[in-house]
Rosetta silent file (secondary structure, phi, psi, omega in degrees, C-alpha in Angstrom):
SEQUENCE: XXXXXXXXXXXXXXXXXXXXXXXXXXXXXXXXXXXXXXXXXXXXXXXXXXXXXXXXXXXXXXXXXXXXXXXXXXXXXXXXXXXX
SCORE:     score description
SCORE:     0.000 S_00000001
   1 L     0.000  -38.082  170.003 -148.054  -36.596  -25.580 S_00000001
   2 L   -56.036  -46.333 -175.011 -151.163  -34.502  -24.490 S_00000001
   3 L   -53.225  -74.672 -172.911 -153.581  -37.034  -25.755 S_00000001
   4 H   -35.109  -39.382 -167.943 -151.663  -39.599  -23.845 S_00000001
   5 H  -115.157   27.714  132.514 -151.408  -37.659  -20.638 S_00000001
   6 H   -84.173  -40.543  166.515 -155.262  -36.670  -20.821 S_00000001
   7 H   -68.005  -31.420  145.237 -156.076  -40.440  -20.844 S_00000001
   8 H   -41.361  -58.312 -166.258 -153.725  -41.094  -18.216 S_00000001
   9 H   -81.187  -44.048  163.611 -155.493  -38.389  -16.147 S_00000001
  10 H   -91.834    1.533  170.516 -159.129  -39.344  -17.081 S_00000001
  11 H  -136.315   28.670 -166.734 -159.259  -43.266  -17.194 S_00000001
  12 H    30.619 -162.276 -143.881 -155.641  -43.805  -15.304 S_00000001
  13 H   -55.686  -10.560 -177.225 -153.093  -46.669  -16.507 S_00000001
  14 H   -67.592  -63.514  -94.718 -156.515  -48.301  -18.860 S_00000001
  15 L  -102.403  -64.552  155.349 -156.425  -45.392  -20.242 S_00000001
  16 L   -36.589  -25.872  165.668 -152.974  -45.644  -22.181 S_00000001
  17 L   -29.068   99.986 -138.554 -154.223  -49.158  -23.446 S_00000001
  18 L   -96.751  119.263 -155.821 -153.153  -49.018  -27.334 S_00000001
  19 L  -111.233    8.987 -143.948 -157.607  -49.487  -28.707 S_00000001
  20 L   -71.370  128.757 -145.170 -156.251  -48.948  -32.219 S_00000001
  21 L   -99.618  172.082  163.286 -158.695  -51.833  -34.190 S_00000001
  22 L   -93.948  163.773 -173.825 -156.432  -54.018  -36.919 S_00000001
  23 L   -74.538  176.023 -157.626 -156.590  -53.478  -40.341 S_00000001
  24 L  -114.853  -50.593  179.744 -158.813  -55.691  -42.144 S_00000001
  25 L  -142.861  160.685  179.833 -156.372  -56.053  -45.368 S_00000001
  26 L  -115.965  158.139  171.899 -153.555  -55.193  -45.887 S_00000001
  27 L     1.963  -78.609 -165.716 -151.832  -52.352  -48.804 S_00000001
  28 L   -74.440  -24.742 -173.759 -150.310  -54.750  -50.557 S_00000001
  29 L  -103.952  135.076 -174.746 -151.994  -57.519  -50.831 S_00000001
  30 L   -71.671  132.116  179.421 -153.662  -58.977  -54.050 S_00000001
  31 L   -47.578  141.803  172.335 -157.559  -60.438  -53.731 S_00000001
  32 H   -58.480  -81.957  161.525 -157.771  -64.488  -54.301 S_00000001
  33 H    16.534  -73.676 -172.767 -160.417  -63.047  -56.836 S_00000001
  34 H   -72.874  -17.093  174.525 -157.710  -60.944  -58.836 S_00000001
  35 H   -76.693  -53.465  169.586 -155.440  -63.812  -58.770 S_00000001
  36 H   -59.150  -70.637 -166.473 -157.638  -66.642  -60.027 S_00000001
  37 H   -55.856  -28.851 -172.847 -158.327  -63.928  -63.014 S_00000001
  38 H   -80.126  -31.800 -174.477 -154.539  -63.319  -63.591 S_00000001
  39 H   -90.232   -3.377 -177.482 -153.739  -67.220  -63.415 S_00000001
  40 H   -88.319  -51.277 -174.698 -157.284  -67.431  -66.290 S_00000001
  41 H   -52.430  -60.303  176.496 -155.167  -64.641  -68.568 S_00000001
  42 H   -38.286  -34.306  168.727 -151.858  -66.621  -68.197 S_00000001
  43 H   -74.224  -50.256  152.548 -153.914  -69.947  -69.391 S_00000001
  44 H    -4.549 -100.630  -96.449 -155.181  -67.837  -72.453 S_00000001
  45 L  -121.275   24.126 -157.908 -152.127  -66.750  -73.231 S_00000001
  46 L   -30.497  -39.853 -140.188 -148.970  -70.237  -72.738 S_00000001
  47 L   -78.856  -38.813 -177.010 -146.900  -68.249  -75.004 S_00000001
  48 L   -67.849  157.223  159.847 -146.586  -64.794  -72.870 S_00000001
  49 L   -95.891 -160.976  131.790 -144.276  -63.926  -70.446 S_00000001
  50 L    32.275 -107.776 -117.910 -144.228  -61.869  -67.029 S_00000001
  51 L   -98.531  -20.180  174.117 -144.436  -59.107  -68.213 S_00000001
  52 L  -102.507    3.996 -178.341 -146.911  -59.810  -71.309 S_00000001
  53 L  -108.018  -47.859  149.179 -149.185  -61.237  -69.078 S_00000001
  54 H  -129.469   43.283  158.649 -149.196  -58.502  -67.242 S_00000001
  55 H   -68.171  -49.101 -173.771 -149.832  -55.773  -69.516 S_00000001
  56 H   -60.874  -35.915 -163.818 -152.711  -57.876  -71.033 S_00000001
  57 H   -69.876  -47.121 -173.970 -154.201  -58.408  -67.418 S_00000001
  58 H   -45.350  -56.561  173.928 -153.950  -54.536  -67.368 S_00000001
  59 H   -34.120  -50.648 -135.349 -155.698  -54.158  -70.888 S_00000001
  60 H   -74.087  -47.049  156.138 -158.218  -56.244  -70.451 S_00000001
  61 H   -78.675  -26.498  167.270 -159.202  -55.678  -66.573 S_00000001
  62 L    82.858   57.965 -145.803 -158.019  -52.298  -66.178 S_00000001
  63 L  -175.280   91.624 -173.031 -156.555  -53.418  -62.870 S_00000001
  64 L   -65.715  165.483  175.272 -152.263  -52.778  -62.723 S_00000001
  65 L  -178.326   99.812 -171.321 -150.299  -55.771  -61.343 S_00000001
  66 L   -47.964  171.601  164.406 -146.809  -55.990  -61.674 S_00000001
  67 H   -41.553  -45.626 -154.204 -144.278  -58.661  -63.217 S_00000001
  68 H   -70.277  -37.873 -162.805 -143.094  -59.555  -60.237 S_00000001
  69 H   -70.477  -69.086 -169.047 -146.625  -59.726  -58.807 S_00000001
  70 H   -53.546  -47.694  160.960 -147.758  -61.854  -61.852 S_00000001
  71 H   -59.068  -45.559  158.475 -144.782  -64.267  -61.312 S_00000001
  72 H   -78.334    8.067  178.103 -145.319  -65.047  -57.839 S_00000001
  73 H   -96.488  -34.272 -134.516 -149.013  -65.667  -58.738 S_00000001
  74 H  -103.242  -39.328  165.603 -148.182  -67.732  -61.671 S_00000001
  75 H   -45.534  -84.645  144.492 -145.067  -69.929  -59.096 S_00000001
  76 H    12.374  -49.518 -157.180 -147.741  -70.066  -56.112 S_00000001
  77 L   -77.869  144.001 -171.319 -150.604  -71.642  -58.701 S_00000001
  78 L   -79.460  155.951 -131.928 -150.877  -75.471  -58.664 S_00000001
  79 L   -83.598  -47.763 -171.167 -148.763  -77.556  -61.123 S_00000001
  80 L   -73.613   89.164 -159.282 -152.572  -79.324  -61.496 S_00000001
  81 H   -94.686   13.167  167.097 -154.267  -76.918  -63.409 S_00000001
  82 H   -76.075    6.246  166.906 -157.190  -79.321  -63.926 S_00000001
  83 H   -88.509    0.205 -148.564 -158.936  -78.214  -60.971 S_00000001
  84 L  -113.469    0.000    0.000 -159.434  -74.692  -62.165 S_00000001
């Protein structure tokens, strides 16, 4: 509230103007980059599931990504994988 009411007092109602930049990325969200490699392990690998897909992505890149994560990558990815 001080901050707020020094900036009030030295650049009046401007002053209060929220200057805060936007994030750039966000937490959560996985790189196209990390994706394309997680949909290259899953082609490896027809036979795994989920969840074996991504433990192996872990092994191999050293880079966690959940089931869930790995599922909605693998749903997402186009039916035509002959563009890849």
């Amino acid at each position: 509230m001080y901050r707020w009411y020094q900036l009030y007092q030295e650049e009046g109602e401007n002053g209060l103007i929220d200057r805060r930049p936007n994030p750039r990325q966000f937490w959560n969200h996985i790189p196209q980059a990390v994706r394309e490699q997680v949909v290259k392990v899953a082609l490896e690998h027809p036979d795994q599931s989920s969840r074996q897909v991504a433990w192996l992505f872990a092994d191999e890149q050293g880079f966690f990504i959940s089931e869930s994560s790995v599922d909605r990558i693998l749903k997402s990815f186009p039916k035509d994988i002959g563009t890849m």
